[in-house]
N, CA, C and O of each residue as an XYZ file, in Angstrom:
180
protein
N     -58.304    -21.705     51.193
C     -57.282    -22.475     51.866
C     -57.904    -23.741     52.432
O     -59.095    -23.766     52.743
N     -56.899    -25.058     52.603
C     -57.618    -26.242     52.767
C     -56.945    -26.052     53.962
O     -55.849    -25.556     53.701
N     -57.128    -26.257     55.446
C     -56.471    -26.344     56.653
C     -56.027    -27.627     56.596
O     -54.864    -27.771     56.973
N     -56.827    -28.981     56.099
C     -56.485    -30.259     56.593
C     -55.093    -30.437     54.920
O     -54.236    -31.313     54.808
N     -55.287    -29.655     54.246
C     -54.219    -30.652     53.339
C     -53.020    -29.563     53.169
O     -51.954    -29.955     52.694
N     -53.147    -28.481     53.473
C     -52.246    -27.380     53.736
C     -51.731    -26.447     52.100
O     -50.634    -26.134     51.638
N     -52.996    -26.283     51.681
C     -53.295    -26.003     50.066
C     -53.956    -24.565     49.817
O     -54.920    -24.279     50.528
N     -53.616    -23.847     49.079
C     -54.275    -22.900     48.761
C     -54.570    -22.739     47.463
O     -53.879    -23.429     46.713
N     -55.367    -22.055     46.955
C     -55.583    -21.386     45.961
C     -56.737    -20.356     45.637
O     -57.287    -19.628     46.464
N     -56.999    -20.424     44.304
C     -58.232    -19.505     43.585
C     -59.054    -20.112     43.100
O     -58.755    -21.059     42.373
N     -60.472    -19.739     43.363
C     -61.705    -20.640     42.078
C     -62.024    -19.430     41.303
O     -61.632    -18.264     41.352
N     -62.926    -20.127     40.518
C     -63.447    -19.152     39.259
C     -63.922    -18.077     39.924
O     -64.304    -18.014     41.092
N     -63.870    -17.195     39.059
C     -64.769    -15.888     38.948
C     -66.309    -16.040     39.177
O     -67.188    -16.664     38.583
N     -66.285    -15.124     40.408
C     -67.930    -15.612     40.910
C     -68.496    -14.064     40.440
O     -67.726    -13.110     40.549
N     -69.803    -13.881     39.944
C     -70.520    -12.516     39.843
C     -71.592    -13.015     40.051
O     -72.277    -13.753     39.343
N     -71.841    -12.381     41.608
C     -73.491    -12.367     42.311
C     -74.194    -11.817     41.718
O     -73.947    -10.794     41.080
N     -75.933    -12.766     41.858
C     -76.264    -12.654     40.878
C     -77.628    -11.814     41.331
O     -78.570    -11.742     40.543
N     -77.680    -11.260     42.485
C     -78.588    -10.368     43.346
C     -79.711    -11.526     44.645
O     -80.326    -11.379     45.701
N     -79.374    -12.676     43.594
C     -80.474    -13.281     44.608
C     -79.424    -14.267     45.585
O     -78.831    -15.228     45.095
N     -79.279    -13.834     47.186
C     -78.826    -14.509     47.978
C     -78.507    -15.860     47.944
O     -77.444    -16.474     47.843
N     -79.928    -16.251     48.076
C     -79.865    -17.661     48.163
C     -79.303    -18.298     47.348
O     -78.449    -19.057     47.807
N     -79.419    -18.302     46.422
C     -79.026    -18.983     44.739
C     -77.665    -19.038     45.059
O     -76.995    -20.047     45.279
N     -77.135    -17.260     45.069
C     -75.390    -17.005     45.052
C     -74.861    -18.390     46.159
O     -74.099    -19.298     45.826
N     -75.487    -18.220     47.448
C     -74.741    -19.055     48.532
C     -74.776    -20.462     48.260
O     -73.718    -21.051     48.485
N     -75.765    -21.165     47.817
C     -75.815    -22.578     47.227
C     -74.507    -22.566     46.378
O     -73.908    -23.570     46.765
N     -73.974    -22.136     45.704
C     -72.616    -21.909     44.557
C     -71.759    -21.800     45.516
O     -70.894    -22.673     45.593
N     -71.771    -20.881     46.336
C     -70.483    -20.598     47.055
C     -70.125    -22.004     47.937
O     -69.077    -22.632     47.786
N     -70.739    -22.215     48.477
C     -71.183    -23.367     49.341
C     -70.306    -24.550     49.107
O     -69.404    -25.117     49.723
N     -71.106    -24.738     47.651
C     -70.628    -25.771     46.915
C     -69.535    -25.695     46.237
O     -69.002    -26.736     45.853
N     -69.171    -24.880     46.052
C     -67.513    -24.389     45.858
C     -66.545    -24.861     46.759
O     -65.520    -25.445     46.407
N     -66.994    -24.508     48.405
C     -66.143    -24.394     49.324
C     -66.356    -25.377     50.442
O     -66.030    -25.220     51.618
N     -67.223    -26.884     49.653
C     -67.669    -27.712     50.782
C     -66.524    -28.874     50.345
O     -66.439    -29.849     51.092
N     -65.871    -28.828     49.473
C     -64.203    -30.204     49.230
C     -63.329    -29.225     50.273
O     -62.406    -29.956     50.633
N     -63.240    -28.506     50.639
C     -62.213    -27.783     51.642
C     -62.639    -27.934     52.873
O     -63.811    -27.839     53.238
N     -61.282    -28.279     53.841
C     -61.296    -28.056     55.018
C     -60.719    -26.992     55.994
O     -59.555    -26.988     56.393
N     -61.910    -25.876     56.406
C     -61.277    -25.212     57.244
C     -60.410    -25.171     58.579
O     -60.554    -26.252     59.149
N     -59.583    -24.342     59.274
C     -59.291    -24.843     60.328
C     -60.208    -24.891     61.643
O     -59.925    -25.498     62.675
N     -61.426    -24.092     61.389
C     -62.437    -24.156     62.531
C     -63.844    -24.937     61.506
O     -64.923    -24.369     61.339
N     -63.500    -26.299     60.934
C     -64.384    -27.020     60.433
C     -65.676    -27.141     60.815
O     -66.522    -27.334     59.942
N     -66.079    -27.044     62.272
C     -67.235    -27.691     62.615
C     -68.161    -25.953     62.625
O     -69.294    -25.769     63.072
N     -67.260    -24.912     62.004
C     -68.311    -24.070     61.892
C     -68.939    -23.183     60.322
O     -69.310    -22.019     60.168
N     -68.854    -24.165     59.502
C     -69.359    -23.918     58.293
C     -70.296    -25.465     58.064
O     -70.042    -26.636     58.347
N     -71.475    -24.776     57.410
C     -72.560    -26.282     56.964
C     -72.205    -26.017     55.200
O     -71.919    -24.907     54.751
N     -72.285    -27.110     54.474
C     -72.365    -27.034     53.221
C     -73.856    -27.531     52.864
O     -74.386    -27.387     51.763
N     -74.298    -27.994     53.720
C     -75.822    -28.945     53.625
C     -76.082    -29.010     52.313
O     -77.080    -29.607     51.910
């Protein structure tokens, strides 16, 4: 969900791939064009 544009949807099919780090860089970057409604508490760095 985008809080600032009032949008929802689905992304691709994610299958973790055991290694944390790697998975969260993807997720991250998936979910860093979206704005949550408590924005200032997710980093996409």
């Amino acid at each position: 969900m985008d809080y600032k544009r009032k949008i929802s949807g689905l992304g691709p099919l994610f299958h973790p791939t055991g290694d944390i780090e790697a998975d969260m860089v993807r997720i991250k970057a998936f979910y860093a064009a979206f704005t949550g409604k408590n924005a200032m508490q997710f980093e996409a760095e």
